[in-house]
Each structure stands twice: as C-alpha cells, then as structure tokens.
C-alpha positions in Angstrom: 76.9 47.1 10.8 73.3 47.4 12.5 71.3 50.5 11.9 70.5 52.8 14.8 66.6 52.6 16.2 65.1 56.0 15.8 64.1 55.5 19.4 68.3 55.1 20.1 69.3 58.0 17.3 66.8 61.0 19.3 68.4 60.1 22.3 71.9 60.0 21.4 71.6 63.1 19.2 69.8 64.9 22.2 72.3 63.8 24.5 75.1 64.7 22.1 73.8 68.1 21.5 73.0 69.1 24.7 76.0 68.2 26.2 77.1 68.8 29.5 73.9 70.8 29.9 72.1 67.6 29.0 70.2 66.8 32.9 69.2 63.6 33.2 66.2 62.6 35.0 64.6 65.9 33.5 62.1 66.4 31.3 64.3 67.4 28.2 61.1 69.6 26.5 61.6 71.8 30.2 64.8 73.2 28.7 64.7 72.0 24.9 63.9 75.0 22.5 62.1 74.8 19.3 66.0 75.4 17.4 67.3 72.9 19.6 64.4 70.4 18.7 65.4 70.8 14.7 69.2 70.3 15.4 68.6 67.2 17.0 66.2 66.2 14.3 68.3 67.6 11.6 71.3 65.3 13.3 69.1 62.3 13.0 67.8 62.5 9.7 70.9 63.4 8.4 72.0 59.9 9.8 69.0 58.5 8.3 70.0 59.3 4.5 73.5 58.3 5.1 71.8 54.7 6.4 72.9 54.9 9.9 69.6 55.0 11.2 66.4 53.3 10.4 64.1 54.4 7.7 61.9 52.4 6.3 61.6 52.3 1.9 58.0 53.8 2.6 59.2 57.2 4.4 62.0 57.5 2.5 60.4 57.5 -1.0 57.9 59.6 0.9 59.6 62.0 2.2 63.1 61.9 1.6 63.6 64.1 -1.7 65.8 66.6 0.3 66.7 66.7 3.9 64.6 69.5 4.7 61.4 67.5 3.5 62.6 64.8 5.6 63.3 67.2 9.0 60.3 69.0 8.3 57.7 66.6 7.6 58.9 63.1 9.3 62.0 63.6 12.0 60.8 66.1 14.1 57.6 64.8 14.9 59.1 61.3 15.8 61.6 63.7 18.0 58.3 65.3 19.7 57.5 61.7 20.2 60.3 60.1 22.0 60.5 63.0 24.0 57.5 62.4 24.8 57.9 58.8 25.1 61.2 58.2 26.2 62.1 57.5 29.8 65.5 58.6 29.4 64.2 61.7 28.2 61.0 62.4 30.0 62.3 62.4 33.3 61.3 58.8 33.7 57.5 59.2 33.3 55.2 56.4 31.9 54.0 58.2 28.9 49.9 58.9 29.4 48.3 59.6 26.1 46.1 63.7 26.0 43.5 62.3 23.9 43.0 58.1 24.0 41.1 57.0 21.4 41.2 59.8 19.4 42.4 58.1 16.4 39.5 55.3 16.8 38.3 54.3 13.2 41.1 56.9 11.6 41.7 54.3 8.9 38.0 53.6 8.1 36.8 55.5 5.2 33.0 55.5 6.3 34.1 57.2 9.7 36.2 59.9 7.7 32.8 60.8 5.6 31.0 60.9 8.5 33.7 63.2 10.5 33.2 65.5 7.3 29.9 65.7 7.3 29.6 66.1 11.7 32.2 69.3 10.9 29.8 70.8 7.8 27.0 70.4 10.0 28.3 71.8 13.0 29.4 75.2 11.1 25.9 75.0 10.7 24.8 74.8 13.6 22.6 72.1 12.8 22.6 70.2 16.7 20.0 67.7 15.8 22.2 66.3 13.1 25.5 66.8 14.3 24.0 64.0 17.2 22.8 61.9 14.6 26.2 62.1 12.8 27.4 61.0 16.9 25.4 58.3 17.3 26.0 56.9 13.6 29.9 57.6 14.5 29.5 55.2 17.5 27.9 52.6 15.6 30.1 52.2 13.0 33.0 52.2 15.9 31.8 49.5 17.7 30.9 47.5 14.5 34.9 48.3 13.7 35.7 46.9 17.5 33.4 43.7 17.0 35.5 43.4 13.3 38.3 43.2 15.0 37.9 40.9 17.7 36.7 38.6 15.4 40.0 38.7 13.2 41.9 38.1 16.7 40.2 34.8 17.8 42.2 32.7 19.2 42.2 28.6 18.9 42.0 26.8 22.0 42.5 23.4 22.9 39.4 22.3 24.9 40.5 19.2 25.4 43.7 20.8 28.0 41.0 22.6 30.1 39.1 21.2 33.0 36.4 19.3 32.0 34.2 22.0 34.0 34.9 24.6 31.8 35.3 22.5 28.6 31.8 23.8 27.1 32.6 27.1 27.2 35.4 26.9 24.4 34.2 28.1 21.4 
C-alpha cells in the first residue's frame, strides 16, 4: 500500500471534516477557523505516525516524540501551506508568494551574521551602518547567485548547433 502525499492527506482531511459545509471553489481559510485548522492537522498527523501518510525519517525523529509536538510544530504549518497552495482549496488561485525572496541566502551562514548584526545596529539607530550592513548583504547575495549558476552549467553539444552560433558555446 502507497502512502498518502501530504499535499492529498490536507485535502482529504479538510474535505472530510468539513463535510457538507465543505464549498468548493472557495477559499477554505474564508470559513476555516483556527480549531478547525488543528483538527484537520491533528487528522493528518495522526495518519502520519500510523504511516499512512508521508513523513520523512528527518521530521519524524524531529518532531515526532508525541503527537502534539508533531501538530504543533510540523502539520499545521504544512496545513497553512496547502491552503495556501492548493487549488482545490484556494478557490483555484495560482498561489503568489507576500514576500519573494525573502528567504534569499537563508541557508548561508555569512548572511545570518550579517542579518544579526543589520538588527543590533538598527536598535541602535546606527543608519550609516545598518546601509553598510545593506550593501555587504547584497554582495554576498549576488556572489551566492553567481555560485549557483555556476554549479548549474549545463553541457552543450556545439557541434548540433548552427555553425553561426557554434562560438558562442562555452
């Protein structure tokens, strides 16, 4: 037997708990409650320990000690998620992040110190250093950006493109 996608265990517990009053092609979070959130995530993660739905080892050594743990900490965040994601339970709206990029260089310890240090500074009120902090922020994120593009080079075949074009193949 196949586990259950999270993505596929939030909707059918939403649907399942809401019912008849379940309205599709409406934003659930119009009606959905805060108690009705945690029952639907207390539904899926109770699925989750019993293996019916995905977890991966990572999570659950991380967080599933006790169910509550698990709710509170893990399945009702990914709940906010797909409702927030979900066409079947957005209304059908392509999901637009409130804050792209915000997460840009999240996992880079330099960037952390340096959010740190732009916070402490700003408490301050020290404006000529919380810029500095900026600018050496937006440095290191493009020095991330070029990082990265370089560990997604590609291979081409030059020798399939026109011959026009053939030089610019690196």
């Amino acid at each position: 037997m196949s586990k259950l996608s999270q993505h596929s265990a939030v909707v059918n517990a939403t649907k399942t708990w809401f019912g008849e009053r379940f309205r599709d092609g409406v934003d659930v979070k119009d009606y959905a409650t805060k108690e009705d959130k945690r029952a639907i995530a207390l539904a899926v993660a109770e699925g989750m320990l019993s293996g019916e739905v995905e977890l991966s080892a990572e999570a659950k050594a991380k967080y599933g000690s006790s169910i509550e743990t698990l709710v509170s900490k893990y399945v009702v965040g990914m709940v906010t998620n797909w409702f927030n994601k979900s066409k079947e339970l957005n209304g059908g709206a392509k999901y637009e992040a409130k804050n792209p990029g915000s997460r840009a260089g999240s996992s880079d310890d330099q960037i952390k110190q340096m959010k740190l240090l732009r916070k402490q500074l700003e408490t301050l009120g020290n404006a000529d250093g919380v810029a500095q902090v900026d600018a050496a922020i937006a440095v290191r994120l493009a020095e991330i950006g070029i990082a990265k593009a370089a560990e997604t080079k590609v291979t081409i075949n030059a020798d399939i493109l026109p011959e026009s074009i053939r030089g610019l193949a690196v």
